[in-house]
C-alpha positions as CSV (number, residue, x, y, z in Angstrom):
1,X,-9.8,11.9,28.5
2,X,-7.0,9.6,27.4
3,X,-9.2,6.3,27.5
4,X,-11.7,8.0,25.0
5,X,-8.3,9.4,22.8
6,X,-7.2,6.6,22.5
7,X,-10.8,5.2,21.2
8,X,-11.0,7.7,18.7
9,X,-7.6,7.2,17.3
10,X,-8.4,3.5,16.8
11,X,-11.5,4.5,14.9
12,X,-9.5,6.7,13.1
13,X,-7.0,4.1,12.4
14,X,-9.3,1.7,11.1
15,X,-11.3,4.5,8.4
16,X,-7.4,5.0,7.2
17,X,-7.5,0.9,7.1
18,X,-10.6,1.0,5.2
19,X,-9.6,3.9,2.9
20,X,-6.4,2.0,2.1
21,X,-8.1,-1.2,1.4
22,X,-10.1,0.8,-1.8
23,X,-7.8,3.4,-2.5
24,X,-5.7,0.1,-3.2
25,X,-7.5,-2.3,-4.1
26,X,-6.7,-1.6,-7.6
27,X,-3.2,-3.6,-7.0
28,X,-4.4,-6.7,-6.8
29,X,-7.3,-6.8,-9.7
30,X,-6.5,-4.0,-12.0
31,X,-4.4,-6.3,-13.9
32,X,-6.7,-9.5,-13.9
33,X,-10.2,-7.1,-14.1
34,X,-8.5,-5.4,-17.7
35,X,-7.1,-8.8,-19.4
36,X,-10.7,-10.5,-18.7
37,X,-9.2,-13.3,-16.5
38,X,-11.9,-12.7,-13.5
39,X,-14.7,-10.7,-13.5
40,X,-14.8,-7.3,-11.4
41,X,-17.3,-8.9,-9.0
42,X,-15.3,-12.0,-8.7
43,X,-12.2,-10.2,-8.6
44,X,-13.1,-7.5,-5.5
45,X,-14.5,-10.9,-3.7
46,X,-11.2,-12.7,-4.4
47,X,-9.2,-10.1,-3.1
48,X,-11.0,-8.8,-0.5
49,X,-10.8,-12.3,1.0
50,X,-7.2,-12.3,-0.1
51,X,-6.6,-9.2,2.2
52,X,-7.9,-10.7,5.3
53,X,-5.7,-13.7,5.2
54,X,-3.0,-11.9,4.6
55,X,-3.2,-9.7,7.6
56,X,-3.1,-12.4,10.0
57,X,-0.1,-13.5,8.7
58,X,2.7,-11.7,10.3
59,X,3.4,-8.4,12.1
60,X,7.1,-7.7,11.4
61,X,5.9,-4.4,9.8
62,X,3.9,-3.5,12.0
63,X,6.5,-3.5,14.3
64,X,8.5,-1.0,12.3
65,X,5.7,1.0,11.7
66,X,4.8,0.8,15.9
67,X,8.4,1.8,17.4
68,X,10.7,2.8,14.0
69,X,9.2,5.6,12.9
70,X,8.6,7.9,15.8
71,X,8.5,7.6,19.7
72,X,5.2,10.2,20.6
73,X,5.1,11.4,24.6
74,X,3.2,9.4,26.9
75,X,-0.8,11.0,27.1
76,X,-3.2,13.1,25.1
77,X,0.0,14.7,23.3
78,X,1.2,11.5,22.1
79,X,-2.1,10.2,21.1
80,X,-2.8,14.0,19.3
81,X,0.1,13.4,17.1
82,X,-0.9,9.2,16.0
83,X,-4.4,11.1,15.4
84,X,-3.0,13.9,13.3
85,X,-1.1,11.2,11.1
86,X,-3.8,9.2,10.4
87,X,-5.8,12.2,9.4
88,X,-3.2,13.3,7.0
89,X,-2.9,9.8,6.1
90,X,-6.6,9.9,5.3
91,X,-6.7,13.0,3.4
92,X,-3.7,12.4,1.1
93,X,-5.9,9.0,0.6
94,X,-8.5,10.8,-0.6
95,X,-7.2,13.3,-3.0
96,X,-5.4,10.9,-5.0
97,X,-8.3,8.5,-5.1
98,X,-10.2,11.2,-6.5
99,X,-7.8,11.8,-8.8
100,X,-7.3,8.2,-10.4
101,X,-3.5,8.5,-9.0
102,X,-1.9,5.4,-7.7
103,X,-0.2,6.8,-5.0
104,X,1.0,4.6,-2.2
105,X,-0.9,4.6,1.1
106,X,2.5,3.1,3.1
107,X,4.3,6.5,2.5
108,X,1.1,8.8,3.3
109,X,1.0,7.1,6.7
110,X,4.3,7.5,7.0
111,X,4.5,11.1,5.8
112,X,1.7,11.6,8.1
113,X,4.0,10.0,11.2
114,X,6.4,12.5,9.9
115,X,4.6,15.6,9.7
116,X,2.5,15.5,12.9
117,X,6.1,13.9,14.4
118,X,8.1,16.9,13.3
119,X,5.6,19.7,14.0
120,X,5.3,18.5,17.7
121,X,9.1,18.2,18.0
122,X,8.3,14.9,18.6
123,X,11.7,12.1,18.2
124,X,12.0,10.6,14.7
125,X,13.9,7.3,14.4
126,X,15.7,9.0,11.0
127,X,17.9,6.2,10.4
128,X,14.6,3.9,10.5
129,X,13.0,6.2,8.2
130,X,16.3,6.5,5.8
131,X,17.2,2.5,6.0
132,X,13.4,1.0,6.1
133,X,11.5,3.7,4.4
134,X,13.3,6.0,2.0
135,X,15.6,3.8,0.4
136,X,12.9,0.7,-0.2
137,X,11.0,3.7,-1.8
138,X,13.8,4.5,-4.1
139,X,14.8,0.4,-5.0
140,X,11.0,-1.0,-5.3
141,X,10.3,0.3,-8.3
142,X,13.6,0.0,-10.1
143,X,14.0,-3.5,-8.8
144,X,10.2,-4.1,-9.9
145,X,10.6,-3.0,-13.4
146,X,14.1,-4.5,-14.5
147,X,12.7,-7.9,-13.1
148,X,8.7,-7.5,-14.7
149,X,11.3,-6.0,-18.1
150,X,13.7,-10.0,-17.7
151,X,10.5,-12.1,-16.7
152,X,8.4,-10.8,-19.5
153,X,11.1,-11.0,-22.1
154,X,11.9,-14.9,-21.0
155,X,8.2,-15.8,-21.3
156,X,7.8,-14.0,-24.8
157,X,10.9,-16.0,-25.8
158,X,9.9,-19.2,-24.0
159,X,5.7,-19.4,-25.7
160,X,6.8,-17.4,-29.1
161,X,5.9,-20.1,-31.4
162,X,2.8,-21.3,-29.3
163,X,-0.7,-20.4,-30.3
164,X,-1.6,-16.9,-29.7
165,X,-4.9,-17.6,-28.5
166,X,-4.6,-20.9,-26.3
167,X,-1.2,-19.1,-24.9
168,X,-3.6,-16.4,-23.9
169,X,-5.9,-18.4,-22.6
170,X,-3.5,-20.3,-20.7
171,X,-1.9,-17.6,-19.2
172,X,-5.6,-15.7,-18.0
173,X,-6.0,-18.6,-16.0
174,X,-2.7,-18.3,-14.6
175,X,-3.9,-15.1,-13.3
176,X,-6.6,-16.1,-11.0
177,X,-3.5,-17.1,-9.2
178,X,-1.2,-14.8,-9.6
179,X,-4.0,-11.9,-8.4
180,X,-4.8,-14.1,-5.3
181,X,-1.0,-14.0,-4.4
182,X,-0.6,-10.1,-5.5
183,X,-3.7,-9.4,-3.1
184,X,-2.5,-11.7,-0.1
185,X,0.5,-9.7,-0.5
186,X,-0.8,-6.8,-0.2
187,X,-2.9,-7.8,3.1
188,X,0.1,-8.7,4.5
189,X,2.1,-5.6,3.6
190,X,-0.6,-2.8,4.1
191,X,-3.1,-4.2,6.8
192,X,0.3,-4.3,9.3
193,X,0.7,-0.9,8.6
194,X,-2.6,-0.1,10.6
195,X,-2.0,-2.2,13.4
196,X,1.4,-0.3,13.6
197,X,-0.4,3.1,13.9
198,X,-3.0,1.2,16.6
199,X,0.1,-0.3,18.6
200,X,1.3,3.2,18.7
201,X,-1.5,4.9,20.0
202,X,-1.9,1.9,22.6
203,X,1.7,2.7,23.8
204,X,0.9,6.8,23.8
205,X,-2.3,5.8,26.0
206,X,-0.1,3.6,28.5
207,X,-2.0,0.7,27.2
208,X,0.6,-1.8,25.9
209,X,4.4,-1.8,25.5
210,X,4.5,-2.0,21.8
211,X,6.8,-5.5,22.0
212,X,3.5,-7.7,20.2
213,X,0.5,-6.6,18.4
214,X,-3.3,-7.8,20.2
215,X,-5.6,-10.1,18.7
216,X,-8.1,-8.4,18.7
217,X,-5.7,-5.0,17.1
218,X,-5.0,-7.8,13.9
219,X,-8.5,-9.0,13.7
220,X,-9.6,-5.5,13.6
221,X,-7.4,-4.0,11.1
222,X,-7.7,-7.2,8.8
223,X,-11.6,-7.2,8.6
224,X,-11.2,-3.0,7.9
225,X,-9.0,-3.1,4.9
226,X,-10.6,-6.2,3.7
227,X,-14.0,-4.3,3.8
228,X,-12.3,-1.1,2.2
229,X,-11.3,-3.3,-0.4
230,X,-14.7,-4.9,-1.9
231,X,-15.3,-1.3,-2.6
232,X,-13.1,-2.1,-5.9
233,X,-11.7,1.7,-6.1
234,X,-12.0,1.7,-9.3
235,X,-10.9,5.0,-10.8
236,X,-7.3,3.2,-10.0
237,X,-8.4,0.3,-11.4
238,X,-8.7,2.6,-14.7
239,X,-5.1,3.8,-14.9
240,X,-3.6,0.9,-13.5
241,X,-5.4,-1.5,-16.3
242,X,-6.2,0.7,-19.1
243,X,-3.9,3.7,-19.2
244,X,-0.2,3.0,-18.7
245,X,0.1,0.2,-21.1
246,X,-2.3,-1.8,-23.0
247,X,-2.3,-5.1,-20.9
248,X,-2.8,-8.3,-22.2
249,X,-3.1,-11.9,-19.6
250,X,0.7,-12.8,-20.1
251,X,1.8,-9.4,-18.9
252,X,-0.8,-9.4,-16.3
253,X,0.7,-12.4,-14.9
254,X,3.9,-11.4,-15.0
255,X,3.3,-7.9,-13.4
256,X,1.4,-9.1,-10.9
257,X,3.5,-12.4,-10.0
258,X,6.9,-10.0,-9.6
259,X,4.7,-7.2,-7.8
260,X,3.8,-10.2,-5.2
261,X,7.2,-11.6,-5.0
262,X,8.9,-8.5,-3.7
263,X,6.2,-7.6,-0.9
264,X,6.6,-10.9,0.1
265,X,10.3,-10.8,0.4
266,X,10.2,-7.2,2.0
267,X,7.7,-8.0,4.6
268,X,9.0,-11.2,5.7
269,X,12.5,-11.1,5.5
270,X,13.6,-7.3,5.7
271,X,10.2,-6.4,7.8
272,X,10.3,-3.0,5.9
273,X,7.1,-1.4,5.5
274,X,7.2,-1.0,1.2
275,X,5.2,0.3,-1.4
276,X,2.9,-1.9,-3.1
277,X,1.3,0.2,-5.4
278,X,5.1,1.4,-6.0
279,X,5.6,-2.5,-7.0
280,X,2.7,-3.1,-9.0
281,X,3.0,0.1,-11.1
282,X,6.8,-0.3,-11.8
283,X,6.3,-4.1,-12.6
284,X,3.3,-3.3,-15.2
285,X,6.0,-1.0,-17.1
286,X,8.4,-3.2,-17.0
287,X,6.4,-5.8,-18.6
288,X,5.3,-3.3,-21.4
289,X,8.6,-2.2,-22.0
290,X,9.3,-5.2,-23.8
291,X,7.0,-3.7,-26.0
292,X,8.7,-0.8,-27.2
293,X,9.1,2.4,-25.3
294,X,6.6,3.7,-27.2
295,X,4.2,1.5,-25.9
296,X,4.3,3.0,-22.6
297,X,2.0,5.9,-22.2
298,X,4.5,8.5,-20.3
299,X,2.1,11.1,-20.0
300,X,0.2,8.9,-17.4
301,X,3.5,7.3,-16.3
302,X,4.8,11.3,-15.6
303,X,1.6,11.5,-13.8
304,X,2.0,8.6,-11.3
305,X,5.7,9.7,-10.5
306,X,4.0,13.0,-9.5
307,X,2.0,12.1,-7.3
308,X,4.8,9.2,-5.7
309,X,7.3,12.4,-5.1
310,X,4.4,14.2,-3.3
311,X,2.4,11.8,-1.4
312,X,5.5,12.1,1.7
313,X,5.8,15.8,1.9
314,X,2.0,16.0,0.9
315,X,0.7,14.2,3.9
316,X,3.4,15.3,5.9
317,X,1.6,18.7,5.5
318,X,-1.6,17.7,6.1
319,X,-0.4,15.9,9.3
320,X,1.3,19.1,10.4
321,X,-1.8,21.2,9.9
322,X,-3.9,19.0,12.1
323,X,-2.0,18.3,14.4
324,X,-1.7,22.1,14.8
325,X,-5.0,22.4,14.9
326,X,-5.6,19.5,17.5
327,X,-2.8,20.9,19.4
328,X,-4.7,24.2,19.5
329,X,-7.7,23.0,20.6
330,X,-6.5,20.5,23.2
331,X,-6.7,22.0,26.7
């Protein structure tokens, strides 16, 4: 039974890939899709492409993701709780997609780690989850908005007595490359998270030793959130672009250049598995702000934080409940 488990789980796995890769796609174009500097079509081609490469790049998070979080028993109970995750993952996924909410897809999986972890008594690494997890979650956005608030004040300073227009123009080509890098970014932040969640089920099943992530495990999970993403997910695309601030291409740039920057810097160097939806959103307000605080719309931004507070406990629950049930029906 454990051989066909652990096939299911990597299905599983790769649907949540595919579900993150539109439920957040949204990151990477909402910005350049609402200040007309690519075209929708072009954009979800651009960053679906985007995605792939950056999911080959490295597996530091993964990593974290395949031996921080939690340590599941060997055998059909390990692989039940991996698959109960995912499936609360997947869920949580779902309802904020429906919803429009940019929620972030890192902390369902996570909260679905946690959920399915704790209702099987399984161990919990919770100094990984404090030091790698929970306090990233807090820091992202602050750090995202005060640096998209000191960026975007330095450029309006720096091209205030330029043209209006050709300063527009100027700065919506500057977003076909600062999209390209928010959308690698997120390839290489989110796709690792999936092969994590693989590399744990492979250790559950007694099929690897969770030290290295497989070929053929990146290849996989690259080509899944890739795919996911040409699906544009655009209702986030709608509140991202359009409903938090009115965007215009030097704020775009700016957002989406700092947004980039820090999933870079936390995937790389700290290997910590970070929000990037939490980055984009925070960096967008941060590069209104300079507007005015009344040109923030904090209805939507009240919204958004609603759904960030929830999305951990939320798919924590869902976890929980499946893997109940899973548990239940498992002989």
């Amino acid at each position: 039974m454990e051989p066909l488990l652990v096939g299911v789980v990597v299905a599983v796995a790769l649907v949540f890939a595919f579900t993150n890769g539109f439920h957040d796609a949204a990151n990477a174009i909402a910005t350049s899709v609402t200040t007309r500097a690519l075209t929708p079509r072009l954009a979800v081609s651009m960053a679906a492409f985007m995605n792939l490469v950056g999911a080959l790049l490295s597996t530091g998070v993964a990593l974290t993701i395949g031996s921080g979080i939690v340590t599941p028993p060997p055998g059909v109970a390990g692989l039940t709780v991996v698959l109960a995750a995912l499936a609360g993952a997947i869920a949580l996924n779902l309802s904020t997609w429906w919803l429009g909410l940019p929620s972030s897809s890192s902390h369902a999986l996570i909260g679905g780690l946690l959920g399915a972890g704790l209702a099987s008594a399984t161990e919990v690494h919770r100094d990984v989850v404090v030091g790698a997890v929970l306090l990233p979650m807090l820091l992202v956005p602050l750090v995202g908005f005060v640096l998209a608030y000191l960026l975007m004040a330095l450029t309006v300073a720096v091209f205030r007595d330029r043209p209006y227009r050709s300063t527009s123009r100027g700065f919506r080509a500057a977003q076909t490359v600062s999209a390209s890098a928010m959308a690698l970014a997120h390839g290489l932040q989110d796709a690792q998270k999936t092969m994590g969640v693989i590399v744990l089920a492979l250790v559950a099943g007694g099929l690897a030793d969770g030290t290295a992530v497989p070929v053929w495990v990146k290849v996989a999970s690259a080509v899944a959130i890739a795919a996911g993403t040409s699906f544009g997910g655009w209702r986030i695309v709608r509140t991202l672009g359009r409903r938090v601030i009115d965007l215009d291409p030097p704020r775009g740039f700016v957002a989406e250049s700092v947004a980039a920057g820090i999933s870079y810097a936390t995937a790389v160097l700290l290997r910590a598995p970070i929000s990037t939806t939490h980055a984009i959103t925070a960096a967008i307000v941060g590069a209104g702000a300079t507007r005015g605080l009344a040109a923030i719309r904090w209805g939507v931004v009240a919204r958004i934080l609603l759904a960030w507070v929830l999305t951990l406990p939320g798919a924590a629950l869902f976890a929980a409940v499946f893997y109940l049930l899973g548990a239940a029906l498992t002989p």
